[in-house]
C-alpha positions as CSV (number, residue, x, y, z in Angstrom):
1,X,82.3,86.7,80.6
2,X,85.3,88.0,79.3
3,X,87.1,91.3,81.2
4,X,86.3,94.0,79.1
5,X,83.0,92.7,78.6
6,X,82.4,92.4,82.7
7,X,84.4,96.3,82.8
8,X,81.7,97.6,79.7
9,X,78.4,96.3,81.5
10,X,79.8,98.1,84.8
11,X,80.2,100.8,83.0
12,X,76.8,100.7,81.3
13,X,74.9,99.8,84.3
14,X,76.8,103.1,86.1
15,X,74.4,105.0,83.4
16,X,77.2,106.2,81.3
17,X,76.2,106.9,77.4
18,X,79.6,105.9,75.8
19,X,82.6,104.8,75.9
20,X,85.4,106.1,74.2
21,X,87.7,102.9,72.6
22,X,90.9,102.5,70.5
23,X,90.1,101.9,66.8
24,X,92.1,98.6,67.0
25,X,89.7,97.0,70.1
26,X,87.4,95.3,68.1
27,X,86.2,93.0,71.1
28,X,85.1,95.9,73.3
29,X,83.6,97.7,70.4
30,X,81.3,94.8,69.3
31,X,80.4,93.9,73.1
32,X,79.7,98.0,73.9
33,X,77.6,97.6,70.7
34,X,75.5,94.4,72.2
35,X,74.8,96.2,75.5
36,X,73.7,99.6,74.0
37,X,77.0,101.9,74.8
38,X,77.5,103.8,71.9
39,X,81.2,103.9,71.3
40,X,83.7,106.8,69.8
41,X,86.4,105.3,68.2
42,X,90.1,106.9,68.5
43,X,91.9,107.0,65.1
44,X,95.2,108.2,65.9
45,X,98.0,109.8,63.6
46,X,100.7,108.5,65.9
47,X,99.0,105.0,65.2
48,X,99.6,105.0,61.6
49,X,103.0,106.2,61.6
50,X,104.1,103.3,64.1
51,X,102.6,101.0,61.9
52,X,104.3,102.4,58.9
53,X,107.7,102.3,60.4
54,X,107.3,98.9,61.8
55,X,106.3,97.5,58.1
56,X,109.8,100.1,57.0
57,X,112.0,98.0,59.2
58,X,110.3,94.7,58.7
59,X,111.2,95.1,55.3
60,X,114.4,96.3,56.0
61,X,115.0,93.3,58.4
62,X,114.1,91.0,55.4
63,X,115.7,91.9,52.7
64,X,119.3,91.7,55.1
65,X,117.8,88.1,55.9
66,X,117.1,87.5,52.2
67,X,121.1,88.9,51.5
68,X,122.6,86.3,54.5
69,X,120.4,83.1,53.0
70,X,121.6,84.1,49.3
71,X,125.4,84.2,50.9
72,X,124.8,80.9,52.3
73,X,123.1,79.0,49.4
74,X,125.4,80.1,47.1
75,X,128.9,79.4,49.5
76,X,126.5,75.5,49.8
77,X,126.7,75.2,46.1
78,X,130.1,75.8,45.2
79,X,131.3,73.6,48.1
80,X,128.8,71.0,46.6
81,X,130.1,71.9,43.0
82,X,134.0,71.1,44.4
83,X,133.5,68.0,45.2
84,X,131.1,66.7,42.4
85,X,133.9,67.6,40.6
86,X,136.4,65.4,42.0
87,X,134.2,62.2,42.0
88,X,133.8,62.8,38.5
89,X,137.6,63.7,38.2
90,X,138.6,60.7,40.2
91,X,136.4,57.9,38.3
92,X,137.5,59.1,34.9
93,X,141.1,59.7,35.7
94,X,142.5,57.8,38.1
95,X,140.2,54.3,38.7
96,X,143.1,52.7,40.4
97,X,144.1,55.4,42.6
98,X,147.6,56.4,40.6
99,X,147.5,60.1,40.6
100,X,148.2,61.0,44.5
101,X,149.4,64.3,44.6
102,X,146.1,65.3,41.9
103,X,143.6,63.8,44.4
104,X,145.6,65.5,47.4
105,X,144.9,68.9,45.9
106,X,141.3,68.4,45.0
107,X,140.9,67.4,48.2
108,X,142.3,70.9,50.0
109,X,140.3,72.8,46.6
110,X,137.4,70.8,48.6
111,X,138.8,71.6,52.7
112,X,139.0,75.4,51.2
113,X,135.1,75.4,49.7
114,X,134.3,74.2,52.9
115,X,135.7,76.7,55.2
116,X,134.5,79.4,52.9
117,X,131.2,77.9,53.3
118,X,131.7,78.2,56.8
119,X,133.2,81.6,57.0
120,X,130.0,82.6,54.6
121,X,127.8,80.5,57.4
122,X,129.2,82.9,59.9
123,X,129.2,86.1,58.2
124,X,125.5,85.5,57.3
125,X,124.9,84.5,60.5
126,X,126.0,87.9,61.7
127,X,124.5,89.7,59.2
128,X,121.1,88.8,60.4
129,X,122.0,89.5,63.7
130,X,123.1,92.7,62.9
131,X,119.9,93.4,60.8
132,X,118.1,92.4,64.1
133,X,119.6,94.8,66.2
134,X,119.5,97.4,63.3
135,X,115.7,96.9,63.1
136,X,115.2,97.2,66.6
137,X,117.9,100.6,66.7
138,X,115.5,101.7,63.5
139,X,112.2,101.3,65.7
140,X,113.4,102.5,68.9
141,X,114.9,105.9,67.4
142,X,111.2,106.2,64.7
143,X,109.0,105.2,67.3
144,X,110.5,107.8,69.6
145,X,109.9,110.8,67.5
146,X,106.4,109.3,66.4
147,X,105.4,109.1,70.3
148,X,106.5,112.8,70.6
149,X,105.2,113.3,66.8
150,X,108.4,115.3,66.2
151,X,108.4,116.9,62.5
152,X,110.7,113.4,62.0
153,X,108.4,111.4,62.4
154,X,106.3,112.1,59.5
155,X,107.7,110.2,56.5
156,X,107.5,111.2,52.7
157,X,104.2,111.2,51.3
158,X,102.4,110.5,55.2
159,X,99.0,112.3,53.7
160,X,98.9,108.9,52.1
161,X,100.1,106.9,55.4
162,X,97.3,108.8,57.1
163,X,94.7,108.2,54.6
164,X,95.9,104.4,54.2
165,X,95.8,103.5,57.9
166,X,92.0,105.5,58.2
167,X,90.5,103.4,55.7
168,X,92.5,100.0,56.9
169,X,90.9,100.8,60.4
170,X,87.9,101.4,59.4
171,X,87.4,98.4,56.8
172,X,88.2,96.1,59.7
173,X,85.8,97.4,62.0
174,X,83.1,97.2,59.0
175,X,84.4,93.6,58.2
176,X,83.8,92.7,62.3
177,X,80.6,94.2,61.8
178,X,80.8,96.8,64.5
179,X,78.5,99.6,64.5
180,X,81.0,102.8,64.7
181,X,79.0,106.5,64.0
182,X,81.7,108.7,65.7
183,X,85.8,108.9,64.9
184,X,88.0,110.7,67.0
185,X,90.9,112.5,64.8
186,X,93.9,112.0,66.7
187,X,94.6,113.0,69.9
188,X,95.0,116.6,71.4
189,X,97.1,117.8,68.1
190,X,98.3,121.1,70.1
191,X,99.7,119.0,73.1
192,X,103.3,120.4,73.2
193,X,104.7,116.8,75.0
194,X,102.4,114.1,72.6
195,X,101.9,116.3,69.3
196,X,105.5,118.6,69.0
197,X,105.0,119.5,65.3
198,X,101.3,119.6,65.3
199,X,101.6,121.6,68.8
200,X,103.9,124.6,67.2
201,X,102.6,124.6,63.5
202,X,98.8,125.3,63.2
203,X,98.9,124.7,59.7
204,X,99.9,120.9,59.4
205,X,97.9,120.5,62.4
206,X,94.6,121.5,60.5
207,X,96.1,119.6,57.6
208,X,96.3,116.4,60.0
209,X,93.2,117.0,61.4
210,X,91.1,117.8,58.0
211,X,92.6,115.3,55.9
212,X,91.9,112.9,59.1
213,X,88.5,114.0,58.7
214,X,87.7,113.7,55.4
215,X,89.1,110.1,54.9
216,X,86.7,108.6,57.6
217,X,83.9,110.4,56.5
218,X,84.4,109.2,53.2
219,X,85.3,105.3,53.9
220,X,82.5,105.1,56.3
221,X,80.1,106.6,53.9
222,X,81.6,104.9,50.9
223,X,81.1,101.5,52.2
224,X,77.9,102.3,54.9
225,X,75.9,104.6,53.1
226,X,75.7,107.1,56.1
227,X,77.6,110.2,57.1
228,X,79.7,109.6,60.6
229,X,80.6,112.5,62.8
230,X,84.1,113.6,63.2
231,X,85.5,115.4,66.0
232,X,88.7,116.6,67.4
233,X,89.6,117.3,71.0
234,X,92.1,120.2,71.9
235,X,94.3,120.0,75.1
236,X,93.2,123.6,77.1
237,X,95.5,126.1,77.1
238,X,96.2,127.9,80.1
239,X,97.3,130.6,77.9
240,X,93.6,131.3,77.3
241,X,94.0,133.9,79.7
242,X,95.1,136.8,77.9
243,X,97.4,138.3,80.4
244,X,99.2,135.0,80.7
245,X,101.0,134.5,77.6
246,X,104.1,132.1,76.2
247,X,106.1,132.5,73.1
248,X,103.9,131.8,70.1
249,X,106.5,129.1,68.7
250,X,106.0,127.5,72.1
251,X,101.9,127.3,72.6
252,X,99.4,128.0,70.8
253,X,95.9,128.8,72.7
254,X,93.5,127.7,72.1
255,X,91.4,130.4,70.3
256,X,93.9,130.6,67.5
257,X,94.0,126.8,67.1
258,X,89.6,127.3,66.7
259,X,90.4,129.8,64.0
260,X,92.2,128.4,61.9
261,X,90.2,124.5,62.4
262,X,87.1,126.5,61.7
263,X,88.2,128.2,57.9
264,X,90.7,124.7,57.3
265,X,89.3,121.7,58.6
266,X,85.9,121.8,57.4
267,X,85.5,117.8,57.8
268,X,85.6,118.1,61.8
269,X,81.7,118.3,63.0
270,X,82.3,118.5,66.6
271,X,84.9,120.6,68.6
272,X,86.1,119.2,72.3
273,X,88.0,120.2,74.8
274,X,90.5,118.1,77.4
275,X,90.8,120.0,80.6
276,X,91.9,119.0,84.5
277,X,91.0,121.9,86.9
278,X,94.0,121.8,89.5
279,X,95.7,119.2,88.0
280,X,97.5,119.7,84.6
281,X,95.6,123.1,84.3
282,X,96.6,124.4,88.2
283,X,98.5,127.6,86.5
284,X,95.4,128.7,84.7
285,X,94.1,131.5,86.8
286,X,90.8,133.0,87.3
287,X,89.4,135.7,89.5
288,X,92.8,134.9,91.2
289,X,91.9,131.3,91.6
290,X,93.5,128.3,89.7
291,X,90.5,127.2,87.0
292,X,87.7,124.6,88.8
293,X,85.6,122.6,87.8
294,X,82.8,124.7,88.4
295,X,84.3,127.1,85.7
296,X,83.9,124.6,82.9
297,X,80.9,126.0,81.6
298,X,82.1,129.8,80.4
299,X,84.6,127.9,78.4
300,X,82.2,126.0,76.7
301,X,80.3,128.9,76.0
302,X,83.7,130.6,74.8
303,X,84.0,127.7,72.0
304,X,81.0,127.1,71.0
305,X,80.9,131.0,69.9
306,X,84.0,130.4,68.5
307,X,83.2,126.9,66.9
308,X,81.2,128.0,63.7
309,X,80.9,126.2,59.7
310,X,81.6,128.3,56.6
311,X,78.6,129.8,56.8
312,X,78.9,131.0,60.4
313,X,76.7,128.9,62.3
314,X,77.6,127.8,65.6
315,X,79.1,123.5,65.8
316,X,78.9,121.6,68.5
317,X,81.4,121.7,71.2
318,X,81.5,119.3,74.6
319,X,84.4,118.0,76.9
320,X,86.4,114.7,76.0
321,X,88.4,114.5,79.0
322,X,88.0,115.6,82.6
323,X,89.0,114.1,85.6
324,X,91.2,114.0,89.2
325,X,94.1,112.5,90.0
326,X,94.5,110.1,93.4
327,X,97.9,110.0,93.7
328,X,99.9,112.5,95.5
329,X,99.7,116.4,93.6
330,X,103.4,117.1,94.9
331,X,102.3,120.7,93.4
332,X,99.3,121.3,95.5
333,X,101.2,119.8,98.3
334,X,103.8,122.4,97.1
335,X,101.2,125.3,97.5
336,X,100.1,124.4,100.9
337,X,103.7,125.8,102.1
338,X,104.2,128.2,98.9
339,X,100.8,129.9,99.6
340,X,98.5,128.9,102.5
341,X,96.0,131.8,101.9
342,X,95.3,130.3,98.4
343,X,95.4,126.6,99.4
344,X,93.4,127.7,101.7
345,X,90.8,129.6,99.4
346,X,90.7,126.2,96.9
347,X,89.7,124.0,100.1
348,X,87.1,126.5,101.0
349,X,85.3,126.1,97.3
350,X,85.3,122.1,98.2
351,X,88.5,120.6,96.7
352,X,90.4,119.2,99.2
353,X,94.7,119.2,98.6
354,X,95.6,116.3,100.7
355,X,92.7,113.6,100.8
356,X,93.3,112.5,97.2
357,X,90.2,110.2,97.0
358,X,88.3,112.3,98.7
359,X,89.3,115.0,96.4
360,X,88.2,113.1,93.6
361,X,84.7,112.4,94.8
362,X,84.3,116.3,95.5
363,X,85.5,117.1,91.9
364,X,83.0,115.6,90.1
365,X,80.8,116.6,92.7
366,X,81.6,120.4,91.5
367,X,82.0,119.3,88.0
368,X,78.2,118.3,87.9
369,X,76.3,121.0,89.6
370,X,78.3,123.2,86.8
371,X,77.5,121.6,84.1
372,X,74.2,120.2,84.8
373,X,72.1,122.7,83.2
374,X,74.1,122.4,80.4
375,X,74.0,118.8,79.5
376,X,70.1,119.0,80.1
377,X,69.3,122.1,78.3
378,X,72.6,123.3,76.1
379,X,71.6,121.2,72.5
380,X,74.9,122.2,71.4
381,X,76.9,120.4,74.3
382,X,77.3,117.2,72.9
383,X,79.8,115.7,75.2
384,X,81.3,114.9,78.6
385,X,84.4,112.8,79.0
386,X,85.1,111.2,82.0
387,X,88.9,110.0,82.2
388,X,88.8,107.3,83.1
389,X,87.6,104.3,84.0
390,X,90.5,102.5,85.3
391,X,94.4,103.9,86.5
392,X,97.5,102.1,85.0
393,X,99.4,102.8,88.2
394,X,102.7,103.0,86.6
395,X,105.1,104.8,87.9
396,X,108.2,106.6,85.7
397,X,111.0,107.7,88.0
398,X,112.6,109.4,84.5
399,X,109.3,110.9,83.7
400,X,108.3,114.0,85.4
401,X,104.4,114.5,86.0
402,X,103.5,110.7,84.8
403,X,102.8,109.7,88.4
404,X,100.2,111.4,88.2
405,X,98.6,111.0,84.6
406,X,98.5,106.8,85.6
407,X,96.1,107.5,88.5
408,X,93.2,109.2,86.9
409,X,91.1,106.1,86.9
410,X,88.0,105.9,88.9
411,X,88.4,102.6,89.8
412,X,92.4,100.6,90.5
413,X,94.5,98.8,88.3
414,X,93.3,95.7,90.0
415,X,89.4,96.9,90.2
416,X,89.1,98.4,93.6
417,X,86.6,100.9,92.9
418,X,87.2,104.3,94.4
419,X,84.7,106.5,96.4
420,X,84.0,108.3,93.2
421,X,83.2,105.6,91.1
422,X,79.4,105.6,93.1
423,X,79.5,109.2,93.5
424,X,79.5,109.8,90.0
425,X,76.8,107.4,89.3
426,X,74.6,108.5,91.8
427,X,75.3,112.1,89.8
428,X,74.9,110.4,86.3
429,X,71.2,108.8,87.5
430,X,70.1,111.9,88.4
431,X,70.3,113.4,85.0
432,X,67.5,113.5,82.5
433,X,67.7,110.7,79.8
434,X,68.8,113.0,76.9
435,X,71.2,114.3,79.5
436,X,72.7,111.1,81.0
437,X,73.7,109.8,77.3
438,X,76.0,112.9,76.8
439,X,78.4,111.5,79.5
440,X,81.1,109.0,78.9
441,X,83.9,107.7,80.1
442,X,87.6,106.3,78.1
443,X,88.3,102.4,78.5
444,X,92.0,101.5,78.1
445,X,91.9,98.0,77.0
């Protein structure tokens, strides 16, 4: 059994419903399909800008390699023209070897081809060394502004790159047979680190979003016969508290990001939401408290009221990504000495600050008896996101926060499972059926 197929069947057999999947991992998708996990499948605008840029300096690489072969063929053929030319010169002319000082010169016109096909040898040589280095230059400085989506890193004409790299994506899957039913349009599109343009400019981020949309929709349609649903998943703002406000230019919350998906991106079905109580969402405050996991439920009533078609009838909302942390929170460990009374208050509620796995099994402890109720008897809460299954553990000395963000997993790197992975199963298996397949969980291949 291959290792994504031994991770899936865990994962199956733990009573999760789905698994979300990278549009690219064919392997899991088709093994998640064998084993009954139905499977959401990431297509990612960062994705098809990578791609594009890496086929922009491939060609770019080639035609510089296509230049340095010419230079050499044609610096080959005049040496090779030189000295057909004396042989022929030579048996016409001089058959008994009478003109010297004629032959002598042919033969340094010959010595001089040479060396300029060497010096041509060389230079070519060092043209394609220098279109190496330029192509990898080219990919480090695109690929840096795609991973931040700066407004860079969308090239002229990228509705098309968009739209291209949708359909490619989903022909392949279609051509491996794999049975895909829900697409993922990109990836948090007002996350100020991952999505910079998208994050400060609502209306390209609608336009990314709806033309996302509308191109799966209609490729999966167009060559399944059936309608797929879409969905988007928005990074929560903790400026959804009114009183706490940034700049505009800055952050946009969340409601006005709902707004203006609702009237412009009519292709997106379902409307998630990406939130970590006391973790990356510690400064979002409530009744004086940092936002917990047993709070999740008001916001999903908040969106789904906001959520609504042209008509004005309520979507579906749900949670693509939750989770805990296990290595150190040097910010919680930070608010022990900052503020005791509040850490205090937080460990009184369940979550400890210091016993990281601990902390995680107590999470999702809190997590479900919140949203219980609502994944049994809320038809309109679609979703529940569990990230994730595994933690990269990788650690970025130059990369402030990271630490954390590789050790959501509930499980190692190397497959030690943690307290919670059995915690949340037991919670999962206590669910009603209809329940149960709401909740999933992201697999990083």
């Amino acid at each position: 059994m291959s290792d994504f197929a031994y991770h899936l069947t865990r994962i199956r057999n733990a009573g999760y419903g789905w698994v979300r999947l990278a549009s690219n991992d064919i392997g899991p998708i088709l093994h998640a399909n064998k084993i009954g996990l139905d499977v959401i499948v990431v297509l990612d605008i960062r994705d098809a800008f990578r791609e594009f840029y890496q086929a922009q300096g491939e060609i770019r690489r080639k035609a510089a390699y296509e230049t340095a072969e010419k230079i050499k063929r044609d610096a080959k053929a005049n040496m090779k023209q030189a000295k057909d030319a004396l042989d022929v010169l030579l048996k016409r002319l001089d058959p008994f070897g009478a003109l010297g000082q004629v032959i002598e010169a042919a033969r340094q016109a010959i010595e001089a081809a040479e060396n300029a096909f060497l010096d041509a040898s060389q230079r070519a040589n060092q043209m394609i060394i220098a279109a190496d280095r330029e192509y990898e230059k080219f990919l480090m400085e695109k690929l840096d502004l795609v991973s931040r989506l700066d407004e860079r890193a969308f090239p002229p004409g990228w509705e098309g790159v968009w739209k291209s790299h949708i359909k490619e994506r989903i022909d392949k899957l279609w051509e491996k047979k794999a049975l895909v039913q829900r697409y993922q349009i990109t990836n948090e599109p007002n996350h100020l680190y991952h999505n910079w343009a998208l994050a400060r400019n609502l209306d390209l981020a609608a336009k990314v979003v709806n033309i996302g949309g509308e191109a799966a929709k209609a490729r999966h349609h167009q060559i399944s016969g059936s309608t797929p649903e879409t969905m988007v998943n928005l990074f929560f703002r903790w400026s959804n508290i009114s009183r706490l406000t940034m700049p505009k230019s800055y952050v946009i919350d969340d409601r006005s990001y709902i707004e203006k998906l609702s009237s412009n991106a009519p292709s997106i079905d379902t409307l998630l939401f990406d939130i970590y109580p006391l973790t990356w969402h510690i400064t979002t405050l409530e009744n004086e408290l940092p936002v917990l996991p047993c709070y999740l439920n008001r916001y999903l009533d908040d969106y789904h009221d906001r959520w609504r078609d042209s008509s004005g009838i309520p979507k579906p909302v749900g949670i693509m990504e939750t989770g805990w942390c296990t290595s150190p929170h040097l910010w919680l460990q930070t608010l022990r000495s900052a503020s005791p009374e509040l850490a205090k208050r937080i460990e009184n509620v369940g979550i400890p600050l210091d016993a990281s796995d601990l902390a995680q099994v107590e999470f999702y402890s809190c997590l479900f008896d919140g949203v219980r109720d609502y994944l049994s008897n809320k038809d309109w809460v679609k979703y529940l996101g569990i990230y994730e299954y595994a933690s990269t553990e990788e650690w970025y000395d130059n990369r402030f926060g990271l630490p954390c963000e590789n050790y959501f997993g509930l499980n190692t790197k190397h497959g030690r499972e943690k307290p919670a992975w059995n915690s949340v199963a037991i919670q999962l298996h206590r669910l009603k059926d209809g329940a149960r397949k709401k909740v999933g969980i992201t697999y990083h291949v």
